[in-house]
N, C-alpha and C positions, 0 to 999 in steps of 0.2 A: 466419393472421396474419403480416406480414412485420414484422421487425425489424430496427434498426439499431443498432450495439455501436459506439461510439466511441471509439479506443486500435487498439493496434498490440502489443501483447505478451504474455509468460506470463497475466497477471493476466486480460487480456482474453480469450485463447484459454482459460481455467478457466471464466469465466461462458458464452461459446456453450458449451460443450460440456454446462454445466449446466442450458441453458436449451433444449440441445437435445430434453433429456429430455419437453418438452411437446410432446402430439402436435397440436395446435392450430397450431402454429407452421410457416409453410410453408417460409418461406425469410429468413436474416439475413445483413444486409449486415455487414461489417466497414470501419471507415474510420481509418486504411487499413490494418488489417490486416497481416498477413506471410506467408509462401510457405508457411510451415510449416500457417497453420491455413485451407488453400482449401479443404481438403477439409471442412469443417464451416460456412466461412459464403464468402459472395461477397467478396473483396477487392476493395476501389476505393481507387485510388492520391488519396485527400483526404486534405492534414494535418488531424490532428486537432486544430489551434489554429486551420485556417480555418472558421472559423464561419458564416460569408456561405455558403461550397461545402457545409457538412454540410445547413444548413439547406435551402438548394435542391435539393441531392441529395433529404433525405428529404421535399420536398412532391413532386417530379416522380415520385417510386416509392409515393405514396402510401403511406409506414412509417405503422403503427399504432402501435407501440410504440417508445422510443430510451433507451437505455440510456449515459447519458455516464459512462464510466468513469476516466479520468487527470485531476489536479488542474489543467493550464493549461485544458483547454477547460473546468471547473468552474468555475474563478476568471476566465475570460474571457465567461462568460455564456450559454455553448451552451445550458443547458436553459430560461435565460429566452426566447433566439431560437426556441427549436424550440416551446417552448410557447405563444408570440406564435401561431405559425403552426398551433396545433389538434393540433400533437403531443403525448399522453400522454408526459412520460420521468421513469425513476429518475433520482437524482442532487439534489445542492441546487441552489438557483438562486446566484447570486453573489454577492447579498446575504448568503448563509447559507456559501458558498464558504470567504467571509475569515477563517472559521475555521483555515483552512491556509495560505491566502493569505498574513497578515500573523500573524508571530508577535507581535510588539507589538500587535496585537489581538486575538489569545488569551490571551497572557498578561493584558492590563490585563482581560479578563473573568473571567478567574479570580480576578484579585484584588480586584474588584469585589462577586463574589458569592459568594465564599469558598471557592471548589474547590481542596482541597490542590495545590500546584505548590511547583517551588523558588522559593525568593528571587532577587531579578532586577532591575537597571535598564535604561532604556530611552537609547540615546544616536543623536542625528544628526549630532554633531558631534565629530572622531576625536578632537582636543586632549579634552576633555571624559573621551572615553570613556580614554583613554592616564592620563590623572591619575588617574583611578578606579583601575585598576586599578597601579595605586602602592603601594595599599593592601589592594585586596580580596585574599581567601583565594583558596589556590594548592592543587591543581589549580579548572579554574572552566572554563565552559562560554560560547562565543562562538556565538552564533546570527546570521545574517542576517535581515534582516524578509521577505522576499519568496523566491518559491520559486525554487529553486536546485538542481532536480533531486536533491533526497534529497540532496547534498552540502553544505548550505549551512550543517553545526555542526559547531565544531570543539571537543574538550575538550582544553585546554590545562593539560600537567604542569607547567609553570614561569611566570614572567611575563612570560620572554622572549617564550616559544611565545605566549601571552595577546596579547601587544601584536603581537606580530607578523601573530598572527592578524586583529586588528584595522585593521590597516596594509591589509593584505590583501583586507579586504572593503572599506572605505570609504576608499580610499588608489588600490591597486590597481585595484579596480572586477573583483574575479574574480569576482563572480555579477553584475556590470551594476547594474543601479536598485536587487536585490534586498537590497545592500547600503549602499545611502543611509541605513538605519536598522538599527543593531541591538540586540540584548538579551545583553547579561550574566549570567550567570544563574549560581545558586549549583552547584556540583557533589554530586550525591545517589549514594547508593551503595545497594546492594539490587539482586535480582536484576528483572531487566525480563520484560516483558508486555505482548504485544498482544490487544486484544479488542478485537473490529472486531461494531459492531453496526449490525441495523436498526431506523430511527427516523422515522417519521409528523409528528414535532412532538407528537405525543399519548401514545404509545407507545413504548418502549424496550426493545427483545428482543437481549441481547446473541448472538453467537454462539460457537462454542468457540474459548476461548484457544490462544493457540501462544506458540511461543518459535523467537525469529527470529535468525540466525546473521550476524551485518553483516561480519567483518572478512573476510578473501582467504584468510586462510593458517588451517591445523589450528592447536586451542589457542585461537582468535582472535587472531589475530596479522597483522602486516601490515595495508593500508589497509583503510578502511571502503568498506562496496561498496552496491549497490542490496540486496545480503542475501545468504546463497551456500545458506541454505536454510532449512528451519522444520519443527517437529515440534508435533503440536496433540494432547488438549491439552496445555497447560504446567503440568509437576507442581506447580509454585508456587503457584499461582491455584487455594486451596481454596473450598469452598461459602464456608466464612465470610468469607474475603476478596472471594468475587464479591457475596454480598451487600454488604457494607462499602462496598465501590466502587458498587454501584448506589443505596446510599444516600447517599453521599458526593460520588462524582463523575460519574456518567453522570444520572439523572434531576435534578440541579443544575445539569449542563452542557445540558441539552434546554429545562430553564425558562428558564435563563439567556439564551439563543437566544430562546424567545419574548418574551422582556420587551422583547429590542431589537427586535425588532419584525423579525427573519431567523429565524423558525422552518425549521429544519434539518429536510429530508426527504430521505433516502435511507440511507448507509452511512456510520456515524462510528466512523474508527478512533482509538482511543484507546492511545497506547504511555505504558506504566504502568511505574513503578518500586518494587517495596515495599520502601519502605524502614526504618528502625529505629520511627521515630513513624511507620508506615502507610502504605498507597497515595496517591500521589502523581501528577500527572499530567507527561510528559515534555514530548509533541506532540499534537495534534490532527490526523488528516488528514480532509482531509472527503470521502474514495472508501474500496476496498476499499486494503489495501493488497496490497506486490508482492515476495516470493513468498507471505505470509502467504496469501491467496486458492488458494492451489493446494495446501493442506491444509486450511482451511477449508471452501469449497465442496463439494468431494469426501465431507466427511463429512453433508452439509445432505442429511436424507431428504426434506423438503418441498418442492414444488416452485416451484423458482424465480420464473418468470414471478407466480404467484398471489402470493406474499412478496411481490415488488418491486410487483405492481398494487396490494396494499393498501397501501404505502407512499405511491406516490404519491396513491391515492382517501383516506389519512387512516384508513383501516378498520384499521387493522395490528393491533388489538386485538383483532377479530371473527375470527383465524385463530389456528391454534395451528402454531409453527414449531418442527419436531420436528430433532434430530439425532443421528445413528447413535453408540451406544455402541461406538465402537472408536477406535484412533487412528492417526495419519497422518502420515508423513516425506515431506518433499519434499527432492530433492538438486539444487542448482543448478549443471546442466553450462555452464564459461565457456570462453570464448577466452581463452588464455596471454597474459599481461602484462593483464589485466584487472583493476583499473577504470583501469589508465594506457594507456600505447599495445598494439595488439594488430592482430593480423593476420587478415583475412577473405577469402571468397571458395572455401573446404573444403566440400567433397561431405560432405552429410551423412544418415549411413544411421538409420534410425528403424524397428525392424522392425514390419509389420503388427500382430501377434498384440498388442504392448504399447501401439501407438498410444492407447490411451486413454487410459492412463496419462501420458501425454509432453504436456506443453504450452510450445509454441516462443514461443519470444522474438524473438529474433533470427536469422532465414534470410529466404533470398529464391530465388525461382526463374529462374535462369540458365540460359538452352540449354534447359530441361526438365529440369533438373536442381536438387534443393533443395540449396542452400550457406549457410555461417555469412555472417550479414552483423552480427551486433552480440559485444555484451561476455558479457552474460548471454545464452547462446543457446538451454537449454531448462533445465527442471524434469522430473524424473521422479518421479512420486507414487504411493507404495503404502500402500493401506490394512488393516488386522492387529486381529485382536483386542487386542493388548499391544502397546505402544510397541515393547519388541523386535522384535518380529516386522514391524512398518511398516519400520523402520531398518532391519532385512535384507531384507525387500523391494525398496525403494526402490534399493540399493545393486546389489543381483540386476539392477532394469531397465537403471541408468548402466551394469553390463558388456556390455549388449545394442546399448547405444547408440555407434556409434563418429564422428568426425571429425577432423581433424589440429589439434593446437596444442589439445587440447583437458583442462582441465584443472575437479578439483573437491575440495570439501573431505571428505577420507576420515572425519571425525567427527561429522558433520550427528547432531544426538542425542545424543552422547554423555554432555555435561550432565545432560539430563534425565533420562536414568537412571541414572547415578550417583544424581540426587537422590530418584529413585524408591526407591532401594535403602535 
């Protein structure tokens, strides 16, 4: 079978190297890929927002299978195109997308159909939104409607921060269109939670929770970043609470999908909050998410490609998707001043023996040589019977791993085994 993986980073170099594990599969493209992961699939320099070049690429190589993994080509309709054209792919169509797409349309579904969230209003106009927040409770949460590369919420300590942030999105124009609309939202407290599951429309099979590391600096301190790393599972997230949530909020959030008529197939990640009265839902993303995916996957005994085909055939029911009793740290190596300005173009050494463990982000191949070319540049993932033992793992491979200006956070876990304890 040849395959085609759509994206360019950690997240996506996690699923080839998972889906390499099927011996069926002869050769997968990556589009476009990065320097770091050639050795596991073909790189072809296509953005992954050009949708017109994915789709001609994959009829002219005859892809049997396509896998759209990053939310712009989800929300811009690659797998309704690919599938016009008689490609099989995981992933929603874009109908079912707008789940991440527009948060004014997740939120108005939850509040719809009663899936715990916080409280929240919807404004398109800043005068509007600025009066509101005159009054509303401090600290409070500023969302943009439309996607904003994982940057698009801000939680504001004061009402300065609040209106300013406001100014910001729909004044400013710092995410574009994304901030024509945004949502207000109440601020929740409890510790956070990702469970990122597969879902048929028919079926809902969560996978193992993690807990994901947003801010730059040790402590969580400093700006909020694409994640700087993740440890699964998340001591938080007991039986009784994963039941509670799938009675609550993931099999209400899949009906709720079907009612409007966007039944969701592929991977819905849900970032949860439990908070005093219960889990609660944050975001919806409608892919895997990123580094979550690179302790997740890792721990997934089943094979890949069969999961994602039942997903798409609707069968997701007729399989049973099994995962390894152990647990898993990922540590996210960055470039220095990352996520503001930073410097690229550093030789980067990745030694043989650990290569499987490493999933690159950001490198590219220069001269024939792999160098740092983005913010997040790789993940090093170790799997341990005990969380301890993943955390020192993981830790063991970043000393093996070197590059210049290269910096990470020395705590990745630490939370959770405190909590463990």
């Amino acid at each position: 079978m040849k395959l085609l993986v759509v994206g360019g980073g950690g997240r996506e170099h996690a699923i080839i190297k998972k889906l390499k594990e099927n011996p069926t599969i002869t050769e997968i493209f990556a589009l476009p890929g990065n320097g770091g992961m050639a050795k596991d699939a073909t790189c072809v320099a296509i953005d992954a927002k050009n949708i017109d070049a994915i789709t001609a690429f994959a009829v002219e190589k005859q892809i049997d299978y396509a896998v759209v993994a990053p939310d712009d080509p989800l929300v811009l309709g690659a797998v309704d195109a690919l599938e016009a054209k008689g490609i099989p792919c995981f992933g929603p169509r874009a109908n079912a997308a707008i789940i991440e797409g527009s948060k004014v349309f997740s939120k108005n579904l939850m509040k719809k159909y009663g899936i715990p969230t916080a409280e929240y209003a919807v404004f398109n106009k800043m005068e509007e939104a600025l009066a509101y927040l005159e009054n509303a409770p401090v600290p409070t949460v500023i969302k943009a409607d439309g996607l904003a590369l994982g940057k698009g919420v801000i939680i504001a300590q004061t009402r300065e921060e609040a209106m300013d942030a406001v100014r910001s999105m729909m004044q400013d124009k710092v995410f574009g269109k994304s901030g024509d609309q945004i949502v207000i939202e109440e601020f929740l407290t409890g510790p956070e939670v990702s469970v990122l599951a597969f879902t048929d429309g028919k079926a809902m099979v969560p996978m193992v929770s993690s807990m994901d590391h947003k801010r730059a600096g040790d402590g969580d301190t400093g700006l909020n970043t694409g994640g700087m790393g993740t440890v699964a599972p998340n001591p938080c997230y007991t039986d009784e609470i994963a039941e509670e949530c799938m009675r609550s909020i993931f099999l209400p959030t899949m009906n709720a999908m079907n009612a409007e008529g966007r039944t969701f197939k592929g991977c819905l990640y849900f970032g949860l909050m439990l908070t005093p009265k219960g889990p609660k839902v944050i975001e919806y993303n409608c892919r895997f998410g990123d580094p979550e995916t690179q302790v997740v996957l890792p721990l997934l005994e089943s094979d890949l490609l069969t999961v994602m085909q039942a997903v798409t055939n609707e069968t997701l029911s007729q399989i049973e998707v099994v995962f390894k009793k152990e647990s898993a740290c990922c540590v996210i190596m960055a470039s220095k001043g990352y996520p503001s300005s930073y410097e690229k173009g550093f030789p980067l050494q990745i030694p043989d023996e650990i290569a499987s463990n490493v999933y690159v982000a950001g490198a590219t191949i220069k001269d024939g040589v792999l160098v740092t070319s983005g913010g997040r540049v790789l993940g090093a993932t170790a799997l341990a019977p005990t969380l301890e033992e993943a955390v020192s793992g993981a830790y063991k491979l970043v000393e093996k791993i070197s590059f210049d200006n290269a910096f990470y956070r020395s705590d990745i876990g630490k939370k959770a085994l405190m909590l463990k304890r």
